[in-house]
DRENZAMAR-664183 format. One record per residue: residue number from 0; residue in three letters; x, y, z of N, C-alpha, C, O in turn. Coordinates in Angstrom, 1 decimal. Layout:
N
torvo=NUM tinu=ALA n_X=X n_Y=Y n_Z=Z ca_X=X ca_Y=Y ca_Z=Z c_X=X c_Y=Y c_Z=Z o_X=X o_Y=Y o_Z=Z;
...
//
This chain:
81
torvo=0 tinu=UNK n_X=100.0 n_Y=122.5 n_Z=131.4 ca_X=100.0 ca_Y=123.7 ca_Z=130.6 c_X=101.5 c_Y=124.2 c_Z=130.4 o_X=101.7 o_Y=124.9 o_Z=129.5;
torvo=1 tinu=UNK n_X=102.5 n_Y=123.9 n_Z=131.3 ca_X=103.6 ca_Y=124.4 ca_Z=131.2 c_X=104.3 c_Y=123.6 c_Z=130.2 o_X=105.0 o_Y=124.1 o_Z=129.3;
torvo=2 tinu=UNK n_X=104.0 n_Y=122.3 n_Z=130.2 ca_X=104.6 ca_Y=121.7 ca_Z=129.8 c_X=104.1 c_Y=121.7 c_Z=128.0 o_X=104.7 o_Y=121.2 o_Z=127.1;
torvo=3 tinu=UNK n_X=103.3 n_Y=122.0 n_Z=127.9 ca_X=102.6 ca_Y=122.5 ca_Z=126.3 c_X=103.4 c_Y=123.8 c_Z=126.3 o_X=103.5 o_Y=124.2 o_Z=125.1;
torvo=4 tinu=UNK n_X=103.9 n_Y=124.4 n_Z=126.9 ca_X=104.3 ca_Y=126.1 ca_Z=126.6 c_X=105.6 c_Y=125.3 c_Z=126.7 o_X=105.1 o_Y=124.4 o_Z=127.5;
torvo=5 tinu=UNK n_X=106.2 n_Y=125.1 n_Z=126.6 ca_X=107.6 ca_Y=124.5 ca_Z=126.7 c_X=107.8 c_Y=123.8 c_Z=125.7 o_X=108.8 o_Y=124.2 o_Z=125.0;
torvo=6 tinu=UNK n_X=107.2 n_Y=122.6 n_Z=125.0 ca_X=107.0 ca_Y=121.7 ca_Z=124.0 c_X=106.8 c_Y=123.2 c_Z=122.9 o_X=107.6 o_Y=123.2 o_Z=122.0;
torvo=7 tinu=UNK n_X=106.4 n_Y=123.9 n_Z=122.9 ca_X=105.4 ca_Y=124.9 ca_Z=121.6 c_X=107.2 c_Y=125.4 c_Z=121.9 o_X=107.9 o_Y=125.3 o_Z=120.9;
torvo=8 tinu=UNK n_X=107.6 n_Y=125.8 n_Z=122.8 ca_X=109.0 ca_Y=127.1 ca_Z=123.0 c_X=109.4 c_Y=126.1 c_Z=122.1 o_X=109.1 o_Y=126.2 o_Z=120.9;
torvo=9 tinu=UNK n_X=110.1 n_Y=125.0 n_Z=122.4 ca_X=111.3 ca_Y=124.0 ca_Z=122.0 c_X=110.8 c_Y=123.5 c_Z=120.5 o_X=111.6 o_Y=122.7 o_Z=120.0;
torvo=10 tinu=UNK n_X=109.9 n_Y=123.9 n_Z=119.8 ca_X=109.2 ca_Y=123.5 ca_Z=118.5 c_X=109.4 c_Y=125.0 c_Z=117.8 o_X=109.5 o_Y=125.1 o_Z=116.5;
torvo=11 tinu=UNK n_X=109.3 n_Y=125.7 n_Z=118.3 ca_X=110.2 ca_Y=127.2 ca_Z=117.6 c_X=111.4 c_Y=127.6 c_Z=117.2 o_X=111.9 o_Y=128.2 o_Z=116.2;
torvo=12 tinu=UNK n_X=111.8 n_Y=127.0 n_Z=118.5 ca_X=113.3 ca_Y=127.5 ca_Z=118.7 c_X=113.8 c_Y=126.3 c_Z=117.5 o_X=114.4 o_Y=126.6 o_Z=116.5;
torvo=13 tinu=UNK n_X=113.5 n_Y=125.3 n_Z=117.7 ca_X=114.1 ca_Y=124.5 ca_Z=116.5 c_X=113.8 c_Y=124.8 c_Z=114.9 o_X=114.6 o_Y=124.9 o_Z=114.1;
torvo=14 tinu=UNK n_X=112.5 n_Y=125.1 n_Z=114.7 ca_X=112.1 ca_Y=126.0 ca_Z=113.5 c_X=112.9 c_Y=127.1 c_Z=113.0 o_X=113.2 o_Y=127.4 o_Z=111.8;
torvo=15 tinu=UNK n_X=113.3 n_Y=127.8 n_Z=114.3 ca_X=114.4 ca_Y=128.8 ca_Z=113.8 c_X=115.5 c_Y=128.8 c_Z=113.5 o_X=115.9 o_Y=129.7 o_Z=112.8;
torvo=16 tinu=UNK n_X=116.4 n_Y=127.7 n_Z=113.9 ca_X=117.7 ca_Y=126.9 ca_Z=113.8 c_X=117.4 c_Y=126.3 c_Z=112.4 o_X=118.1 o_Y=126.8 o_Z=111.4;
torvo=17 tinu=UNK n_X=116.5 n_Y=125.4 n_Z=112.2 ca_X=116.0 ca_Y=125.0 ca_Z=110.8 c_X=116.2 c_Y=126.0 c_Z=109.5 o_X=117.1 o_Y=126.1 o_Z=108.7;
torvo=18 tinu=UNK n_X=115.3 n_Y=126.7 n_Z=109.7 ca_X=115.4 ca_Y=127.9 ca_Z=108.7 c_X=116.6 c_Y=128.2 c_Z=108.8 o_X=117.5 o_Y=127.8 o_Z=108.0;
torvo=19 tinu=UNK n_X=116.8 n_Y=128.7 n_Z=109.6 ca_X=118.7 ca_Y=129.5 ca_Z=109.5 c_X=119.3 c_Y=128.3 c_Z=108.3 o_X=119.8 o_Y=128.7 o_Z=107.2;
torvo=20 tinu=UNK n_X=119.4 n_Y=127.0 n_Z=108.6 ca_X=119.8 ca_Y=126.2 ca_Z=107.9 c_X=119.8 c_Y=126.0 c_Z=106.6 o_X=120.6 o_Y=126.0 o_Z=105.7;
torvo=21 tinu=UNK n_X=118.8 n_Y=125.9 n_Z=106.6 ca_X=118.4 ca_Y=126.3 ca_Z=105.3 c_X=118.4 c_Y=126.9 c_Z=104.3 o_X=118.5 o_Y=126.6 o_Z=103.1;
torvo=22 tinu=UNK n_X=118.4 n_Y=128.1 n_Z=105.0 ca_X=118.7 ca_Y=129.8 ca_Z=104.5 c_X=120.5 c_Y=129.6 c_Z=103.8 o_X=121.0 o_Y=129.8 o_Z=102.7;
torvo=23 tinu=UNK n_X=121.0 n_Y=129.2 n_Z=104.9 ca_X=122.9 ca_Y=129.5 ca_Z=104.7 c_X=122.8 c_Y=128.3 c_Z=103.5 o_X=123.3 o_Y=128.8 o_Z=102.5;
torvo=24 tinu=UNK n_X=122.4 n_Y=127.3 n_Z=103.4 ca_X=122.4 ca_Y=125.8 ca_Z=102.0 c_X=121.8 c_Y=126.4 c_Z=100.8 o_X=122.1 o_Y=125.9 o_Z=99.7;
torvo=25 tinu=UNK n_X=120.7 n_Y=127.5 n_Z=100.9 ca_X=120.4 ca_Y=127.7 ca_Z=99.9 c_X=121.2 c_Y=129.1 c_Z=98.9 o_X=120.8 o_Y=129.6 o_Z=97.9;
torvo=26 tinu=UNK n_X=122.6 n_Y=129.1 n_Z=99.8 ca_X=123.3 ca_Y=129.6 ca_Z=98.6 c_X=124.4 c_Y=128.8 c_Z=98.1 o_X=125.3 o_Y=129.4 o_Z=97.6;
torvo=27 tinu=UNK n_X=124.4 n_Y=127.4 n_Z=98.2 ca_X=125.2 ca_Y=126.8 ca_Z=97.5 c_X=124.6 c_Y=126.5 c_Z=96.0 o_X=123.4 o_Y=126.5 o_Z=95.6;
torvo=28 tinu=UNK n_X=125.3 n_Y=126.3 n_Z=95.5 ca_X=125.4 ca_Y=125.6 ca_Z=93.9 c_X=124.2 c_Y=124.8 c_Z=93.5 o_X=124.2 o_Y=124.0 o_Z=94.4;
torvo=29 tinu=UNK n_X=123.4 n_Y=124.6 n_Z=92.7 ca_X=122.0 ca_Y=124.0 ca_Z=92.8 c_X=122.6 c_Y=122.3 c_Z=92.5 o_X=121.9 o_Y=121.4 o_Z=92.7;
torvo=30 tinu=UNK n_X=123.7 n_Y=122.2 n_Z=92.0 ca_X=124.6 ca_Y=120.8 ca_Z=91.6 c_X=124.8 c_Y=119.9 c_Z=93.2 o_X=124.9 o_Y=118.7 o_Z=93.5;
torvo=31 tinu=UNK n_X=124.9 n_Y=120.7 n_Z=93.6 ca_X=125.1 ca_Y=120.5 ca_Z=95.5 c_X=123.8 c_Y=120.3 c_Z=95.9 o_X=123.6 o_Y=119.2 o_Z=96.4;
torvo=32 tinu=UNK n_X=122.9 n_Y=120.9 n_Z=95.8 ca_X=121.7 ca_Y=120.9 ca_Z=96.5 c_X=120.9 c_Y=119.7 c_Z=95.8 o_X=120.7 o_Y=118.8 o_Z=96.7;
torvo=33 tinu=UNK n_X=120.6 n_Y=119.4 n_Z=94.8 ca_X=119.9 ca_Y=118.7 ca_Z=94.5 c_X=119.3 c_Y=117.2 c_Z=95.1 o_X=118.2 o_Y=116.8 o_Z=95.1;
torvo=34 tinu=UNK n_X=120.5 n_Y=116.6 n_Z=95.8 ca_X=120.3 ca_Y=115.6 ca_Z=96.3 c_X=119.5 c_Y=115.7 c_Z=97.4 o_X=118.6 o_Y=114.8 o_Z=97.5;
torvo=35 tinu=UNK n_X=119.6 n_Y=116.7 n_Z=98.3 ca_X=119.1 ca_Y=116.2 ca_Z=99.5 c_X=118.4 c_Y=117.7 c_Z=99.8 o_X=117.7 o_Y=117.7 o_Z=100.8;
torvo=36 tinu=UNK n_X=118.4 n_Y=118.6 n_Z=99.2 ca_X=117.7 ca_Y=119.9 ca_Z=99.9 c_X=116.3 c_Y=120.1 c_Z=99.9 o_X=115.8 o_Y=121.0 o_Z=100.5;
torvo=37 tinu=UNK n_X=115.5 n_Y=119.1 n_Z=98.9 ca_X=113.9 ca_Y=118.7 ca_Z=98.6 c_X=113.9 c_Y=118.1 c_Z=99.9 o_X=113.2 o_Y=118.8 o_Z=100.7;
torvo=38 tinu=UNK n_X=114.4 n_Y=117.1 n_Z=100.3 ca_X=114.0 ca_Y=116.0 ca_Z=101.8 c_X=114.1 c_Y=117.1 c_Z=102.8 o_X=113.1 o_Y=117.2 o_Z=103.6;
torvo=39 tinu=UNK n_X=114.8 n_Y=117.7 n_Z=102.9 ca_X=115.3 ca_Y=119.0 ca_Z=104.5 c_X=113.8 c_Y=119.8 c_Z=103.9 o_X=112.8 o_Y=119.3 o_Z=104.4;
torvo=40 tinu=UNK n_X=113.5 n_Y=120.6 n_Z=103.2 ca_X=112.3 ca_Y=121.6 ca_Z=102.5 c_X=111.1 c_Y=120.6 c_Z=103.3 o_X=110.0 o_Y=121.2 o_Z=103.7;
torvo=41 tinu=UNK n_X=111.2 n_Y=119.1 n_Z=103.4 ca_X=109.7 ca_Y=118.4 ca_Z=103.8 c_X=110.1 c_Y=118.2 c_Z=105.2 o_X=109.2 o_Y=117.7 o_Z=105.9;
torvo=42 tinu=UNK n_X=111.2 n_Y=118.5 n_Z=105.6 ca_X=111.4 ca_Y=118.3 ca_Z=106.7 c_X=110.8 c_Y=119.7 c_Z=107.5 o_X=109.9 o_Y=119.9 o_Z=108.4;
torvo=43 tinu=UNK n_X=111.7 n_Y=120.3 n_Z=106.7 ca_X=111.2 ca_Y=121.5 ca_Z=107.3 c_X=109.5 c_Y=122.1 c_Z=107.6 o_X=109.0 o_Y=122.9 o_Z=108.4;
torvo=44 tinu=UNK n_X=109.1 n_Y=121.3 n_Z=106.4 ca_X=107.9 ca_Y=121.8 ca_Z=106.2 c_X=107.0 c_Y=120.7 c_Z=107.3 o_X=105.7 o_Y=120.8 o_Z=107.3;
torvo=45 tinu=UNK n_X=107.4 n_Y=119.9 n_Z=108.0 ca_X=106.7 ca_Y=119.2 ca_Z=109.2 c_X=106.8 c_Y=119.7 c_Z=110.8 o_X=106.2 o_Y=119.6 o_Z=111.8;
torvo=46 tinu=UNK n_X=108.3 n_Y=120.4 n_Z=110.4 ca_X=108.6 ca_Y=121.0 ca_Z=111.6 c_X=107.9 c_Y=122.6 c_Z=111.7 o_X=107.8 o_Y=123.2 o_Z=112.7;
torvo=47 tinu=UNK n_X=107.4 n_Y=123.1 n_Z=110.4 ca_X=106.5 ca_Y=124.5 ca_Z=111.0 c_X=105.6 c_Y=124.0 c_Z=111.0 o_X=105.2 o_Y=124.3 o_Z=112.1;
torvo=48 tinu=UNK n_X=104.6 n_Y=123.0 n_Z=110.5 ca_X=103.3 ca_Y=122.7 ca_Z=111.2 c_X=103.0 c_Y=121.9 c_Z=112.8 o_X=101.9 o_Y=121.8 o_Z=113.4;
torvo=49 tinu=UNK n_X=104.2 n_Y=121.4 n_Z=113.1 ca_X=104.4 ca_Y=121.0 ca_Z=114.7 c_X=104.7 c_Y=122.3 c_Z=115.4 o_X=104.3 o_Y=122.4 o_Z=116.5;
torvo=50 tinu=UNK n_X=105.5 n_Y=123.3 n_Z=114.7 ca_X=105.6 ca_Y=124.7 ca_Z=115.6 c_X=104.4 c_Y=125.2 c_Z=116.0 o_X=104.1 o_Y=125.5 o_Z=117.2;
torvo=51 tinu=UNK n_X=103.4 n_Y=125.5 n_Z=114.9 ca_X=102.3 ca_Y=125.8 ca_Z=114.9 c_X=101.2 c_Y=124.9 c_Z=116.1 o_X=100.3 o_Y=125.3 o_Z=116.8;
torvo=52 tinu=UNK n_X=101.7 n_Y=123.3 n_Z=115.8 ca_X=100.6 ca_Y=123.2 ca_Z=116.7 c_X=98.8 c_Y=122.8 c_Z=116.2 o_X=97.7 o_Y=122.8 o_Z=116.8;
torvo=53 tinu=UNK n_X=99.3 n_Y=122.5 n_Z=114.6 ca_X=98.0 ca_Y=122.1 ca_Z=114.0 c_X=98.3 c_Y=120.4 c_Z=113.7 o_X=99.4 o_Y=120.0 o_Z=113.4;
torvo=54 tinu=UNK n_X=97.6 n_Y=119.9 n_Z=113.6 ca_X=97.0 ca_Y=118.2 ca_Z=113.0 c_X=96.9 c_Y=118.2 c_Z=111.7 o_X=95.7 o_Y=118.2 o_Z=111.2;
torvo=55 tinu=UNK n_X=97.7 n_Y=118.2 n_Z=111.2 ca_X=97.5 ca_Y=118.6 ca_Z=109.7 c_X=97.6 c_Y=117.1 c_Z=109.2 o_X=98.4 o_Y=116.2 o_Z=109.7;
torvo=56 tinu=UNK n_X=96.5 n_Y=116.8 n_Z=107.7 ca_X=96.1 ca_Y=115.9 ca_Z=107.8 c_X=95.6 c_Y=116.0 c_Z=106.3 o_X=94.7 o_Y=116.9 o_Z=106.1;
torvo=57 tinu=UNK n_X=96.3 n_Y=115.0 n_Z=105.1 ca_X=95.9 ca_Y=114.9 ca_Z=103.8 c_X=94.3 c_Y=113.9 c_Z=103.3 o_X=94.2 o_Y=112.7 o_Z=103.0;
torvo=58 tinu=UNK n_X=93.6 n_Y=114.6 n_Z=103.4 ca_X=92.2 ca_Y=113.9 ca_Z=102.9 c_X=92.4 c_Y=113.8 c_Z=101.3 o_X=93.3 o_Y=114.3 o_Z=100.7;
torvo=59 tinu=UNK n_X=91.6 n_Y=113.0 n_Z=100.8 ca_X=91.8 ca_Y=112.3 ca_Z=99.5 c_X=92.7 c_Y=112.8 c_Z=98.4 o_X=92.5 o_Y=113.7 o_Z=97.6;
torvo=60 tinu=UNK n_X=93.7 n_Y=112.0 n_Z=98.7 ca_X=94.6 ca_Y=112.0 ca_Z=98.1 c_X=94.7 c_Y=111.4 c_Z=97.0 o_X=94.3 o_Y=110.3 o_Z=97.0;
torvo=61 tinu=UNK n_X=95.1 n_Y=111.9 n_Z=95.9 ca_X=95.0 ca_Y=111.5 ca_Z=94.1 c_X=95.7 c_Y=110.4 c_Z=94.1 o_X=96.9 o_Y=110.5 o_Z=94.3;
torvo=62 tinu=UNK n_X=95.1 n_Y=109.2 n_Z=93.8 ca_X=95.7 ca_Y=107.9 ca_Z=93.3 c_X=95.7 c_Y=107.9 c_Z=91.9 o_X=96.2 o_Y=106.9 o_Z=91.2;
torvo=63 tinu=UNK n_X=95.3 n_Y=108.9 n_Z=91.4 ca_X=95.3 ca_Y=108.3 ca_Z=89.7 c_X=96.5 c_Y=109.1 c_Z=89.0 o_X=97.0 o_Y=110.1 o_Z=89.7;
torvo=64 tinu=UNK n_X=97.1 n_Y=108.8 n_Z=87.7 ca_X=98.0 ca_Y=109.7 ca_Z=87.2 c_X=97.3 c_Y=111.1 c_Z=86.8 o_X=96.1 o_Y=111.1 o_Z=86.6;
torvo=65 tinu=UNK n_X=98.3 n_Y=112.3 n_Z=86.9 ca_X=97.6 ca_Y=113.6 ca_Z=86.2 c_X=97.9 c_Y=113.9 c_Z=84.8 o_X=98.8 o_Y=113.5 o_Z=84.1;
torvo=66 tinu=UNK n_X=97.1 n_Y=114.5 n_Z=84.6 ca_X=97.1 ca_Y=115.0 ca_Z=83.0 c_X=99.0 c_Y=115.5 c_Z=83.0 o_X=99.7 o_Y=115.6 o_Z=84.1;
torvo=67 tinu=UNK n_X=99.3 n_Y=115.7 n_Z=81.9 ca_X=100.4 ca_Y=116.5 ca_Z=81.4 c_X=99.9 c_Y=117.9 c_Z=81.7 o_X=100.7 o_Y=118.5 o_Z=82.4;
torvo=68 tinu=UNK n_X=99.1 n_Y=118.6 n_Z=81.5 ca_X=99.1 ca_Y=119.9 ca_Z=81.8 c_X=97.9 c_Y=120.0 c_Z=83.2 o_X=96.7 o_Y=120.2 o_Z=83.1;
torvo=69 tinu=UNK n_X=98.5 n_Y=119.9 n_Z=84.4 ca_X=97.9 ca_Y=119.9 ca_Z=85.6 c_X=98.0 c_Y=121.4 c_Z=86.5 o_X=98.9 o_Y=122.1 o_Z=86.0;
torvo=70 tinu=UNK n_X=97.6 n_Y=121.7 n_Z=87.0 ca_X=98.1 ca_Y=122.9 ca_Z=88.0 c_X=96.9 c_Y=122.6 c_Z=89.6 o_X=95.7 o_Y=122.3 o_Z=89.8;
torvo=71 tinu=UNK n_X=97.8 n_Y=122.8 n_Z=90.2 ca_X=97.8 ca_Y=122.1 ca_Z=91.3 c_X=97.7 c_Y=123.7 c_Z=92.6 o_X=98.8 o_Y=124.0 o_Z=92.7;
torvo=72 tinu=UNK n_X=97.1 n_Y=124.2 n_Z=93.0 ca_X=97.1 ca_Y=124.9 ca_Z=94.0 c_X=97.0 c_Y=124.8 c_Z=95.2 o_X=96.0 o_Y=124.3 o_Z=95.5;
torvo=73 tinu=UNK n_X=97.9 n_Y=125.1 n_Z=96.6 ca_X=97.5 ca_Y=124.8 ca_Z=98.3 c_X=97.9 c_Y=126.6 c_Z=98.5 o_X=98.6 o_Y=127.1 o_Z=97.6;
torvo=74 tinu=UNK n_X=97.5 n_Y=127.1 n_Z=99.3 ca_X=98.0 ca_Y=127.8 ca_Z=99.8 c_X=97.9 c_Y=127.7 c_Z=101.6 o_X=97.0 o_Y=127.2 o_Z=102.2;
torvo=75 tinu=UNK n_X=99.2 n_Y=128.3 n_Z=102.3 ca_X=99.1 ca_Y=127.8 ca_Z=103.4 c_X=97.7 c_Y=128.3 c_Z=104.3 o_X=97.4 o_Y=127.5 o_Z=105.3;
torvo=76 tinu=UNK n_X=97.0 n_Y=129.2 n_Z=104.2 ca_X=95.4 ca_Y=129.1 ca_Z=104.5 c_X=94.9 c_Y=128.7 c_Z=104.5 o_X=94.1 o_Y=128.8 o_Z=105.4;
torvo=77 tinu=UNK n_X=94.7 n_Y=127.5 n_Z=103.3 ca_X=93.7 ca_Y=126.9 ca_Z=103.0 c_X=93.9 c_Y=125.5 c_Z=103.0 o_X=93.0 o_Y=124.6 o_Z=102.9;
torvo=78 tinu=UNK n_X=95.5 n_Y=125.3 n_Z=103.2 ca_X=96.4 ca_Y=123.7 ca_Z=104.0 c_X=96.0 c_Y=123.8 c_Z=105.3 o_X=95.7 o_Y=122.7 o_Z=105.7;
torvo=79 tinu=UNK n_X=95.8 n_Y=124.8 n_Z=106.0 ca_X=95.3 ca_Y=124.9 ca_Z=107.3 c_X=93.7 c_Y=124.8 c_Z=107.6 o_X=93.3 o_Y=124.0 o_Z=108.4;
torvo=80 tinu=UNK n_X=92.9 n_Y=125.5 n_Z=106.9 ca_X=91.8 ca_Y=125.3 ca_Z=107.1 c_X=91.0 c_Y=123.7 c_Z=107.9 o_X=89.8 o_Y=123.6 o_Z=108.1;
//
């Protein structure tokens, strides 16, 4: 149990360092960002669902091409569900 409450601290505290990071890159030049600030955003975005502490897990995933006019909705509620 401690060691789950320690693992969850140390998965925060890096979440928060992340964001910060994030935060300060996202006022550079979008010429600058482009390369690599999508990859950090998915990074980031694995490291709040390990903060959190959920199994998050993509069930049927679209193999086929989408239309040209698609719209696509997740919200994090309902990614969690």
């Amino acid at each position: 149990m401690i060691a789950r409450l320690s693992w969850r601290i140390i998965c925060w505290i890096e979440l928060t360092l992340f964001t910060l990071l994030l935060y300060v890159l996202s006022y550079l030049p979008r010429v600058l960002l482009k390369s690599f600030y999508f990859r950090l955003f998915q990074s980031w975005s694995r490291t709040f669902v390990r903060a959190l502490g959920v199994d998050l897990r993509v069930h049927q995933k679209n193999l086929h091409t989408l239309q040209e006019q698609n719209t696509q909705n997740a919200t994090y509620a309902s990614a969690l569900d």
